[in-house]
Residue, then its C-alpha position, 0 to 999 in steps of 0.5 A: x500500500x503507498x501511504x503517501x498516494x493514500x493520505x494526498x487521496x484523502x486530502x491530508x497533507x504530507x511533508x516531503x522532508x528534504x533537509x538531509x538530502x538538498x539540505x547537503x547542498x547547503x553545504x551541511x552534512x548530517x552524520x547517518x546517525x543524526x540522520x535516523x534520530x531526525x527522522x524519527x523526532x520528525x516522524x514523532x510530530x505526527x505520532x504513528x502516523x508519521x508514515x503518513x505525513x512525513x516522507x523523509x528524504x534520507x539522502x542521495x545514495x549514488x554519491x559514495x559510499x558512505x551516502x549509501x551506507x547513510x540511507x541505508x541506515x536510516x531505511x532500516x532504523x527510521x522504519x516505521x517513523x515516516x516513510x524513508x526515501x533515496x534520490x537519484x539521478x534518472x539514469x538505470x545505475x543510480x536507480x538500483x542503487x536507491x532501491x538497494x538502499x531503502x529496500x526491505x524498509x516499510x514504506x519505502x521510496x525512490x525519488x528519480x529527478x529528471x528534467x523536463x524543460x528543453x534547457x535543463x534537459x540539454x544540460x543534464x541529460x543532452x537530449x530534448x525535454x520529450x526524450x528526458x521525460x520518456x526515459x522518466x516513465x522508463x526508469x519507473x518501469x524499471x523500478x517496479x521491475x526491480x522491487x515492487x515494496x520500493x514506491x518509485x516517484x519522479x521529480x521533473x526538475x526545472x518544471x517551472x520553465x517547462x511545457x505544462x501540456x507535455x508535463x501532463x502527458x508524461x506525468x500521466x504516462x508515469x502513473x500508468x507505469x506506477x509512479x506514486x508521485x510527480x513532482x514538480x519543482x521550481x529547481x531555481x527559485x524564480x517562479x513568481x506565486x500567480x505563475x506557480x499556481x496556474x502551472x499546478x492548476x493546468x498540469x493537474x487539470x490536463x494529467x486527470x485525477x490518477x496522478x498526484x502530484x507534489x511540490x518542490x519549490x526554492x527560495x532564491x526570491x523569497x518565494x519559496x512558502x508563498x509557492x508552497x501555499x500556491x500549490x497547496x491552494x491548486x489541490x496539492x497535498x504532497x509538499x517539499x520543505x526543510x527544516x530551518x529552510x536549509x538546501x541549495x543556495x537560499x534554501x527552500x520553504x522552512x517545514x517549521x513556517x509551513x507547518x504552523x500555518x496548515x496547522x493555525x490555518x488549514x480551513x484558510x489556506x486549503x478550503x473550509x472542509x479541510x481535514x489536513x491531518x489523521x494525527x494533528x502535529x505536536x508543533x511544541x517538537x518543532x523548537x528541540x528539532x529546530x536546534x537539533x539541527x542548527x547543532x548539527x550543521x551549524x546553520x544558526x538560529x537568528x534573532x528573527x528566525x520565524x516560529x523558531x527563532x531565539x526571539x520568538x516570545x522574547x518581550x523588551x519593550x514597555x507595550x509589548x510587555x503590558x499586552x503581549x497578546x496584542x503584539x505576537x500572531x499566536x501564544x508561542x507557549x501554548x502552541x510551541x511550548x515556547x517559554x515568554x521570557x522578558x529580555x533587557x534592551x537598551x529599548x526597556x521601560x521602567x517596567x520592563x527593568x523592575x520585572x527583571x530586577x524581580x526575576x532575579x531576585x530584587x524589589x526596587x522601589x521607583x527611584x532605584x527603577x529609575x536610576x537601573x534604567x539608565x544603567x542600563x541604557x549606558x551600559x548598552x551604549x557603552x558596549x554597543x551591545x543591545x542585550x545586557x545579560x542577566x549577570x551584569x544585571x545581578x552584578x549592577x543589582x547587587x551593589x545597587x541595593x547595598x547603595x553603590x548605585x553609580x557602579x558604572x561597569 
């Protein structure tokens, strides 16, 4: 049975996971066992129906191999926590190697890449766009030949400068042969969202109903999640995404931004009779893997990292601090398990100083507010940093309640 065709069938949503695989060309590379607990904290959203909703793309086996042996690990250790998949190139040697890497796991899958406009197949494979895609239908073929438990999809690359007819003809020619999915991906990141919604709306219009298709859009413009939910909104339920963005050049759509949306915003985003879960995602998972995998690739967690971030439910001004809820989208503690925590700025009030002060241990009437508040502001200035962190903080309180207010440090 493909879980994956299922789940989109019935209108659930999937997430295709791709931060270990196009997360490498970010230059990142995950170890095969940070691979596998990935896997399975990103399957873990979803609790059992991790196969379902999570398709984790596990890497590119035809590279050497150690990238064999990866995704080979991450098949048999992963199982049962999302649906594991390997990728290749569209050429008959890589292909056996993926099946070989995922064969025998539950759910497993091969993702063949094959291009489908007339430049990029000139380029990849030096023949026309029609020759590229009927050499797709054929490596399909010969994937079911080659194991019929192994899923086979195929990713039609640079689909976003491609013929949206001769698309549909293929993808439809590709399901017959046994595709589970066709994707289509924006490999450069340069598709405005009114032109990615009209492609997936006629290429799935002309291919009929048997194919699913799915989605794989960069971010080289900023555009990758304004596409994603252009996609979602033509009826696609199949979604690539990478967890802090990570993937070639400027990556593609965040799984965390996505994520949170369909799960805050489905009715809004794919119709008011949307049921886009059989399990609805645990986002308090969404922080710890977040970290996890800024740790392991050193891709860093900015202040401004949306739904992740290190600001995300911090406060440091007087306003914000008085009606929190009127300045943030959602409760990050109700909905990310995200602690509101208040940080001192060169930005904070009185209030926002006394609070600190009493977080720490320290009553301080107004004046003594006061005379912290400047010391504050000074100290920010006088370092050019705009966060005083709590130590100094404790250090200046200290003297301040035993009279040496004017400690300049």
């Amino acid at each position: 049975m493909d879980l994956v065709r299922e789940s989109a069938g019935a209108g659930r949503v999937v997430l295709w996971e791709e931060s270990a695989r196009d997360g490498a060309q970010a230059k990142t590379l995950m170890t095969a066992g940070f691979r596998v607990r990935l896997a399975r904290e990103t399957g873990r959203i979803f609790g059992s129906d991790g196969p379902r909703h999570v398709v984790f793309a596990a890497g590119f086996p035809a590279v050497c191999g150690e990238e064999f042996e990866a995704v080979r690990r991450v098949a048999g250790e992963a199982e049962g926590a999302v649906s594991v998949a390997a990728v290749c190139r569209g050429a008959r040697r890589d292909l056996e190697q993926a099946v070989a890497s995922v064969r025998g796991s539950r759910h497993a899958r091969v993702m063949v890449v094959v291009p489908a406009s007339e430049a990029m197949a000139r380029v990849m494979v030096h023949r026309a766009a029609r020759e590229a895609l009927q050499t797709g239908v054929d490596l399909v073929k010969r994937a079911r030949d080659l194991d019929e438990g192994v899923a086979v999809d195929v990713c039609l690359a640079d689909a976003s400068r491609a013929d949206h007819a001769l698309m549909a003809h293929y993808a439809r020619a590709m399901t017959g042969a046994g595709a589970g999915l066709v994707v289509l991906a924006d490999t450069v990141g340069a598709q405005l969202p009114s032109g990615c919604g009209e492609m997936f709306r006629r290429v799935r219009a002309e291919a009929g109903s048997e194919v699913v298709l799915a989605s794989h859009l960069h971010n080289d413009l900023g555009l990758g999640l304004a596409n994603t939910l252009e996609a979602l909104a033509a009826g696609v339920r199949v979604v690539s995404s990478s967890l802090l963005g990570i993937a070639e050049r400027a990556g593609m759509v965040a799984t965390e931004q996505l994520l949170l949306l369909l799960a805050r915003h489905a009715r809004e985003l794919l119709g008011a009779g949307a049921a886009p879960w059989w399990s609805p995602p645990d986002l308090t998972r969404l922080p710890v893997i977040a970290e996890m995998v800024a740790g392991e690739t050193g891709v860093p967690l900015g202040v401004t990292t949306p739904i992740v971030g290190t600001g995300v439910g911090s406060i440091s001004t007087g306003t914000p601090f008085v009606h929190p809820r009127l300045f943030q989208p959602y409760d990050p503690q109700e909905l990310l398990g995200i602690t509101p925590r208040v940080v001192l700025t060169h930005l904070a009030s009185a209030r926002v100083v006394a609070a600190v002060a009493a977080r720490l241990g320290h009553t301080l009437d107004g004046e003594r507010t006061r005379t912290a508040m400047a010391w504050v502001k000074g100290r920010a200035y006088r370092t050019g940093r705009a966060v005083v962190e709590d130590d100094a903080f404790a250090d200046y309180l200290d003297g301040l309640t035993q009279g040496a207010g004017e400690d300049t440090r």
